[in-house]
C-alpha positions as a printed NumPy array, in Angstrom:
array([[ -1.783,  -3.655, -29.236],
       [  1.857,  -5.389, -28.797],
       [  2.305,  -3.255, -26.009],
       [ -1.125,  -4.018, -24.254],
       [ -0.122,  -7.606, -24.648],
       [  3.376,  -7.07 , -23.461],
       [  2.559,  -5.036, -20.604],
       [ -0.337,  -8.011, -19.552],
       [  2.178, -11.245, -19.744],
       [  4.707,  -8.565, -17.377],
       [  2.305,  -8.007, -15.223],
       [  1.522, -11.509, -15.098],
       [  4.456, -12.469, -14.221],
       [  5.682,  -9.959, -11.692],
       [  2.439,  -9.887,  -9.526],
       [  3.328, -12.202,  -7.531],
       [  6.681, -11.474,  -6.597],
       [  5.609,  -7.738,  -5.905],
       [  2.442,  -8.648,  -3.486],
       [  4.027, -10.21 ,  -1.646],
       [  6.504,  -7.502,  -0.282],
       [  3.537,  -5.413,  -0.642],
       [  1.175,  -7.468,   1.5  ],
       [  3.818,  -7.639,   4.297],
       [  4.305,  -4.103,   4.667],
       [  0.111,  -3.712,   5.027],
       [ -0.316,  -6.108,   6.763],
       [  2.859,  -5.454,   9.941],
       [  1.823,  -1.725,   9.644],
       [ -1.644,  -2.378,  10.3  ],
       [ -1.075,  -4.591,  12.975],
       [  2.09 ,  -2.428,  14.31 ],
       [ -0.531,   0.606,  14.856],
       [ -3.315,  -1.75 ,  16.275],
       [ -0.918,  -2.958,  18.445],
       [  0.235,   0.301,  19.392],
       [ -2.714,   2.069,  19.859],
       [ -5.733,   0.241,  20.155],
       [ -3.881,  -2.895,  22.206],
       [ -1.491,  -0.557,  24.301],
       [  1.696,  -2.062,  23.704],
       [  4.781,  -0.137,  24.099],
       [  6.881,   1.062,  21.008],
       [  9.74 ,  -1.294,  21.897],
       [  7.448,  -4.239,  22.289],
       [  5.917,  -4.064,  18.422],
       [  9.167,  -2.846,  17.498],
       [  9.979,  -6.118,  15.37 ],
       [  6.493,  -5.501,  13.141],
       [  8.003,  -2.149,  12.167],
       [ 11.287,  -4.042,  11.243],
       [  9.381,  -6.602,   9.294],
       [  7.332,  -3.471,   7.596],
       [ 10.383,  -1.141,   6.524],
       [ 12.462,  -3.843,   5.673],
       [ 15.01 ,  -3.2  ,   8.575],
       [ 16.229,  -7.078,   8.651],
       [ 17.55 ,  -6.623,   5.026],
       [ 20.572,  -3.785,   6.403],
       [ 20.953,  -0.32 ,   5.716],
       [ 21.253,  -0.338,   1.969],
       [ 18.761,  -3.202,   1.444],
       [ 16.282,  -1.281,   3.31 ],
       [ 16.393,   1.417,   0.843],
       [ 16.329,  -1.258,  -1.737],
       [ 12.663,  -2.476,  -0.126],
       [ 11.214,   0.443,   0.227],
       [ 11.932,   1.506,  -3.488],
       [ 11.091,  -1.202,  -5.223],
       [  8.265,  -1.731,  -3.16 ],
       [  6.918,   1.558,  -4.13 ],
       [  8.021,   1.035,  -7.95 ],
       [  6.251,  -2.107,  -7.751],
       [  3.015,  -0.929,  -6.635],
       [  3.343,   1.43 ,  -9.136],
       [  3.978,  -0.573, -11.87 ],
       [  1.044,  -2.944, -10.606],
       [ -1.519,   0.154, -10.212],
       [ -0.553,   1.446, -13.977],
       [ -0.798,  -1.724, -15.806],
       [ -3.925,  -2.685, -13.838],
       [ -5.718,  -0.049, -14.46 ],
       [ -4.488,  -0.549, -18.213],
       [ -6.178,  -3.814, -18.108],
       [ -8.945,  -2.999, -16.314],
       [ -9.9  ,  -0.444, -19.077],
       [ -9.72 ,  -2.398, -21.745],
       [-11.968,  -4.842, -20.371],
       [-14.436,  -2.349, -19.545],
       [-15.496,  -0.243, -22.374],
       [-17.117,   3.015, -21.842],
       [-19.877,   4.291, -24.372],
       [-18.817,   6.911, -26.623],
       [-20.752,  10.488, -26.747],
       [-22.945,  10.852, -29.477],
       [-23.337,  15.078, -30.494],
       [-25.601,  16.416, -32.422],
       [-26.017,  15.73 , -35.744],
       [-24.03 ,  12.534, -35.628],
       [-25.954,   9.038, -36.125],
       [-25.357,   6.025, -33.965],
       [-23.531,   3.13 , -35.467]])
């Protein structure tokens, strides 16, 4: 149960700092391809959306940097949400044969 609770307050408190990356890199990739394709702007014209998206502004190795710890975050934010999620929601257990309720 420690771990549950850990797991909860670290989630807690590194939601924030990981949507946010996160949210960028939906939200300039969805509007770099609506741009692109839907709008019929050039590559070179929505160029600074993909920037924004892969983290280009940050240099070569801080781009790597984004991109892993974006994907480590989302991760990390999937796993222990689901955790959560579970917990709050409990499923009924199978009852075989035999067995009594209660």
């Amino acid at each position: 149960m420690n771990f549950i609770t850990n797991s909860r307050q670290f989630h807690k408190s590194l939601a924030p700092w990981v949507f946010l990356p996160l949210f960028i890199s939906a939200l300039t990739g969805t509007f770099y391809r609506i741009c692109k394709d839907l709008l019929g702007y050039s590559r070179d014209e929505v160029h600074w959306l993909m920037s924004l998206h892969e983290g280009e502004w940050l240099g070569d190795n801080g781009e790597l940097i984004y991109v892993i710890l974006n994907s480590l975050g989302l991760i990390w934010m999937l796993i222990t949400g689901f955790q959560m999620f579970s917990k709050k929601i409990s499923f009924p257990k199978k009852v075989t044969k035999g067995e009594s309720k209660g």
